[in-house]
N, C-alpha and C positions, 0 to 999 in steps of 0.2 A: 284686155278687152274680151269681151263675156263670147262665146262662138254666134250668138245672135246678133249682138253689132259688126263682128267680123264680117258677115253674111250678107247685112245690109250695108255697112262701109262699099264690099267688093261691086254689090249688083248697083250701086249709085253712082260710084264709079265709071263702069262701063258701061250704063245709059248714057251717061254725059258725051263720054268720047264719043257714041254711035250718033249725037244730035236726039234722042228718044226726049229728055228731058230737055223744057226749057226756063228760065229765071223768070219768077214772079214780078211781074210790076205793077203800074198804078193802076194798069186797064187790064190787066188780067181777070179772067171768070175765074173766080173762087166760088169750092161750094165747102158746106159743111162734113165734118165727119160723122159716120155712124157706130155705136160701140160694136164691137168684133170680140164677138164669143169664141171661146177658144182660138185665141191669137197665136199664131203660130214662127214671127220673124222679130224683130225687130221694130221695124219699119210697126206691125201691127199693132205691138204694146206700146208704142212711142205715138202711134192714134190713141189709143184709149188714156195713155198718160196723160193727152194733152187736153181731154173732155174731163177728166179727174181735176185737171189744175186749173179750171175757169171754174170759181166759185159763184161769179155772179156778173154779168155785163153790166148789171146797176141802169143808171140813166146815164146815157151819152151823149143827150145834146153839146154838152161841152166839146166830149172829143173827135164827135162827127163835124163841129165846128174848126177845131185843130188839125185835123184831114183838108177840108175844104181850103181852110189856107193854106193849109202846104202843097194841095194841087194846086193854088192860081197864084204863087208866086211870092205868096205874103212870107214875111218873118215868122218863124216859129220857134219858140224855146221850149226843150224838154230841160226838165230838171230833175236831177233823183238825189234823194238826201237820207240814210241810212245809217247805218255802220259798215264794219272792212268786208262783207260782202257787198257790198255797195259800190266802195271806195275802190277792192279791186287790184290794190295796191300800181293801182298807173297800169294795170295789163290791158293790151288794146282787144285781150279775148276775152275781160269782163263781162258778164251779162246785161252790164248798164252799157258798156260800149257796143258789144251785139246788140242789142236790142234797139240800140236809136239809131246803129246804121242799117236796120232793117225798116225804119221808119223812113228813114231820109231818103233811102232808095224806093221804096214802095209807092212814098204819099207825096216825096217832094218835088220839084218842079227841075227839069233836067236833070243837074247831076246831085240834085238837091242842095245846094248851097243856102239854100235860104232856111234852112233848119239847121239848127242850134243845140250846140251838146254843152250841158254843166252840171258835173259830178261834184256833188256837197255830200259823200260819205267820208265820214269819219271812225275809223278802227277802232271798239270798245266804248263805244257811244249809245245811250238809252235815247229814250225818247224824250227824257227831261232835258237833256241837252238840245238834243232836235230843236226841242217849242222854242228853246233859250234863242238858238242861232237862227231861226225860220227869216224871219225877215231877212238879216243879214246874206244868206245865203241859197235863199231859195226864193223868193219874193222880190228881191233886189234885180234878180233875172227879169224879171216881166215875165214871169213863166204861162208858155201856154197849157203843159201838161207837168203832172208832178207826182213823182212816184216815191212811196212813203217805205219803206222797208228799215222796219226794227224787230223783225219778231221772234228771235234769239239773244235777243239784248235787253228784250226787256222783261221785269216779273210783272205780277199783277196785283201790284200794290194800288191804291186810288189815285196817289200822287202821278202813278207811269200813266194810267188811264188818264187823268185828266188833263195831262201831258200831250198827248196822242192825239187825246179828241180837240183838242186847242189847237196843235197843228190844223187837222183838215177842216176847222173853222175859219181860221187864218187865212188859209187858202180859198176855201167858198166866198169868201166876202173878198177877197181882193181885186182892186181893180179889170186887168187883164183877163176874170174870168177863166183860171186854168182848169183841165178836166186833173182829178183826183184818182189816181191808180196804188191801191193798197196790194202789197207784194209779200207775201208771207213765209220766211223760210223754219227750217227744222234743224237740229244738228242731230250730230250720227246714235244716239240712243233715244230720237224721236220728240227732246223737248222742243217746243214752238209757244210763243202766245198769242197764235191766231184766234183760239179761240175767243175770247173777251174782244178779240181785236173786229173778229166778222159782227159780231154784235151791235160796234159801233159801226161798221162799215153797211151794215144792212139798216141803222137807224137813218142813215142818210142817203142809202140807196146807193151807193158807191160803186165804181166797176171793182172787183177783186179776183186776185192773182193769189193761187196758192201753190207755191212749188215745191211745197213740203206734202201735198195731197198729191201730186204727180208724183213724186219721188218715192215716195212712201209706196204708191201703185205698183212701179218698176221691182222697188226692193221686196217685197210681199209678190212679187208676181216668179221671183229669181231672174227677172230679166235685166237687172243690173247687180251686181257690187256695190257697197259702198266706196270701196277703193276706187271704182270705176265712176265715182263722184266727187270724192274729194278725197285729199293726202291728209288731212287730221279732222278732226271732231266737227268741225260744221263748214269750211270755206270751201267751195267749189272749186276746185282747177281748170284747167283749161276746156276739158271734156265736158265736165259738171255744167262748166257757164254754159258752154254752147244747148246742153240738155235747157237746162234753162231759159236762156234767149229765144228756142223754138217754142217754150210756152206761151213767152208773150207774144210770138210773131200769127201765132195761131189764133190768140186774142183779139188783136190788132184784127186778123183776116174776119172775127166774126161779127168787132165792131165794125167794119166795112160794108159786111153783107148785110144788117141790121137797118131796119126802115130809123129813122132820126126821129126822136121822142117831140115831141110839139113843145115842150115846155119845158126850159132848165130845171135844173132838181130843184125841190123845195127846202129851205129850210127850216127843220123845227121850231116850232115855237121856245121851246127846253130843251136842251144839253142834256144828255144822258148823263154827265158827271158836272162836279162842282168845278169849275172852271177859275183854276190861276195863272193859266198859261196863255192864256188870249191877248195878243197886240206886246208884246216883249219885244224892248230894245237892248240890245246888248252892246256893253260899249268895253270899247278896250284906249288905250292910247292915244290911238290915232283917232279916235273920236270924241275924249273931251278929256279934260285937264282936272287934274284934284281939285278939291278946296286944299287941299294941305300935303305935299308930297314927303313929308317927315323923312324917316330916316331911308326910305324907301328910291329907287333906280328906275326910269322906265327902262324898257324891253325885259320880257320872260325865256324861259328857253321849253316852256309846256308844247305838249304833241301839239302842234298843229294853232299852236298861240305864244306866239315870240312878242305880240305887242302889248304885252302888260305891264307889271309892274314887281319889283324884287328888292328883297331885303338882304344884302350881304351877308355872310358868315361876319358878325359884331357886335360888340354891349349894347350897339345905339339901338333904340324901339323908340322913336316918336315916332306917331301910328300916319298911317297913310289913311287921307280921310276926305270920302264924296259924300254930293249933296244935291239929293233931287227932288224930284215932286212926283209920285208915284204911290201905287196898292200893294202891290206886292215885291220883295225886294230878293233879287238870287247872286250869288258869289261862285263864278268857277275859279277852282285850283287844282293841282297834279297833284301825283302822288308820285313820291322820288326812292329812290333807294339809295343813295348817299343818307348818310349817317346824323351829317350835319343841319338835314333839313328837322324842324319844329314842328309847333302846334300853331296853328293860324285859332287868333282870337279876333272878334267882330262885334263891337259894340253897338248896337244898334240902336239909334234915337228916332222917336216919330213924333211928330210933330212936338217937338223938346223935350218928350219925356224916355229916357230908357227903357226901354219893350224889350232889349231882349239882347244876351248876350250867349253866342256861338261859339264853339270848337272845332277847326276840323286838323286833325292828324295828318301833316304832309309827307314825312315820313312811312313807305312800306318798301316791305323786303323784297327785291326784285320789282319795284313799282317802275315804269315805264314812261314815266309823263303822260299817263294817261288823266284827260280832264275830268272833273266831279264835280257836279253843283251842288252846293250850298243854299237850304232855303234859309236866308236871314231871318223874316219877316213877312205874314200877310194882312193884309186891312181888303174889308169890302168896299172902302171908301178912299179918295185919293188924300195923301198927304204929304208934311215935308219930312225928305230923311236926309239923317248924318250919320253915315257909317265908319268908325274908326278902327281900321286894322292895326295889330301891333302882334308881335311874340307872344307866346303863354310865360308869365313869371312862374319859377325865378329861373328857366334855362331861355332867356332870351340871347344867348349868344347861338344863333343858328340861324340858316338860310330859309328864306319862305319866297312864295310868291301867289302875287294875284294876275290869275289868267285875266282875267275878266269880271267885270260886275251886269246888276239885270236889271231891267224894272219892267213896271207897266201902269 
């Protein structure tokens, strides 16, 4: 720990025991920070860090609306859906776990039990995955508030972009009305893809969170370490989240202070990108049944998707084969590092003609069951498909499996 948070650790400390300091709550008088030229503690650069890491309140009706129900009692769901910053690996000093029990304490009613914690990160996860699972697990919630964080996971290819902006469309249009919080981190040699990311997030006027702009403040400032942020290349530790969590709590405090916008945000006429990711059903197992379960097994053993579908280590390849009515068509699978596992082949049929046949390599070295989609096929128009998986000839004696299939 750097001698400047030593300093502030000690003097926060023995405010507390003296009673000098007391805990924020829902009626507390907050005001805002001022930037502080030549800062001189802790406490001072961790002000200025946290005016550096609010990119934009955007329009808040939403989330002034999400406040209001959490002071008078109502249900309220946060939901964050990311990658392993996100996810957190189960730590309860996550910044998705800080950060919504600073919400529930602040905004909610008593001891806040009426707000709602659901973490949908997933470790090594893009934002093409995100759109794929959006419904499933983050819409499914009723969410009132939803916070998007990819932005070390993802590049800025069109496919990720339109990916991204499919998500916070998804969510604009959804029932329950949730407010939209775009959360942007960095890893330790300063890659991020906030940038493309505020682009979109200022096309829609969005609140945005930049903790790679805070953090970046601190380390350019020498008032942190990166060791004093995270133990390897990009994931926050325990110290790091909590650095984190005060950003958002700081956000929160100045959506609070902020007069409520008259009008929910609008949305544009035009999508800033070509949009294939919009209204995606992902279905695994337990959600519907082949046309033809060939030579194939349900349940998978993929990170975080055990209810698929699997081909044994065997000669047998009659193809495991669905059939739906849809535009655009997506296939997740892992990537394994057993030896045994193939090449996943996908014949794809649209409205009875073959359009298009796929490869993907389930086999890599040191691969992790980390999931990857697969774009089969896209039409701007709805049709029927039949998709038939089977082995690549002529090494069809190998292991494969399908996490999941997609439409829309």
């Amino acid at each position: 720990m750097s001698n400047l948070r030593k300093a502030f650790v000690f003097a926060l400390t023995a405010a507390l025991s003296m009673g000098l300091l007391t805990a924020c709550g829902a009626d507390a008088e907050k005001s805002g920070l001022d930037w502080i030229n030549n800062p001189s503690s802790w406490e001072e650069y961790m002000n200025n860090a946290k005016i550096k890491s609010l990119t934009t309140l955007g329009n808040t009706y939403r989330l002034k609306n999400a406040i209001k129900k959490a002071r008078s009692g109502e249900d309220v769901n946060v939901v964050y859906i990311g990658g392993s910053i996100t996810e957190g690996e189960g730590l309860e000093t996550s910044y998705a776990n800080r950060s919504f029990n600073y919400f529930k304490d602040t905004f909610g009613k008593g001891k806040g039990e009426n707000v709602h914690y659901f973490n949908s990160g997933i470790s090594g996860t893009p934002s093409t995955l995100g759109a794929l699972r959006f419904e499933n697990d983050v819409l499914n919630h009723e969410p009132d508030i939803v916070f998007i964080e990819f932005a070390v996971n993802d590049g800025d290819d069109a496919d990720t972009k339109s990916a991204f902006e499919s998500m916070i469309l998804d969510a604009l249009n959804y029932k329950s009305k949730p407010a939209i919080i775009l959360l942007f981190a960095r890893m330790r040699e300063g890659w991020t893809s906030q940038g493309w990311k505020k682009e979109i997030g200022e096309y829609y006027n969005l609140p945005m969170i930049s903790y790679a702009d805070g953090i970046t403040y601190l380390l350019d400032e020498g008032a942190m370490s990166w060791d004093e942020f995270s133990s390897d290349y990009t994931h926050p530790h325990a110290e790091g989240n909590a650095v984190v969590a005060d950003f958002i709590s700081y956000f929160y405090d100045e959506v609070d202070r902020a007069e409520a916008p008259a009008e929910d945000v609008t949305i544009p006429a035009e999508p800033m990108n070509t949009l294939f990711y919009t209204d995606v059903h992902m279905l695994q197992h337990s959600d519907t049944e082949p046309a033809d379960s060939g030579s194939w097994k349900n349940k998978s053993s993929g990170f975080h998707y055990s209810d698929g579908w699997t081909k044994s280590y065997s000669d047998k390849n009659e193809p495991l084969v669905f059939e739906f009515e849809g535009r655009c068509a997506y296939v997740v699978y892992p990537t394994k590092d057993p030896e045994d596992y193939g090449v996943l082949v996908a014949n794809v049929y649209f409205n009875g003609e073959l359009v298009a046949t796929k490869e993907f390599d389930e086999h890599l070295k040191d691969g992790w069951s980390c999931p990857y989609v697969g774009n089969l096929y896209r039409s701007y128009n709805a049709g029927q498909y039949r998709i038939e998986f089977t082995a690549k000839e002529p090494n069809v004696k190998c292991s494969l499996e399908v996490l999941a299939v997609a439409h829309n």
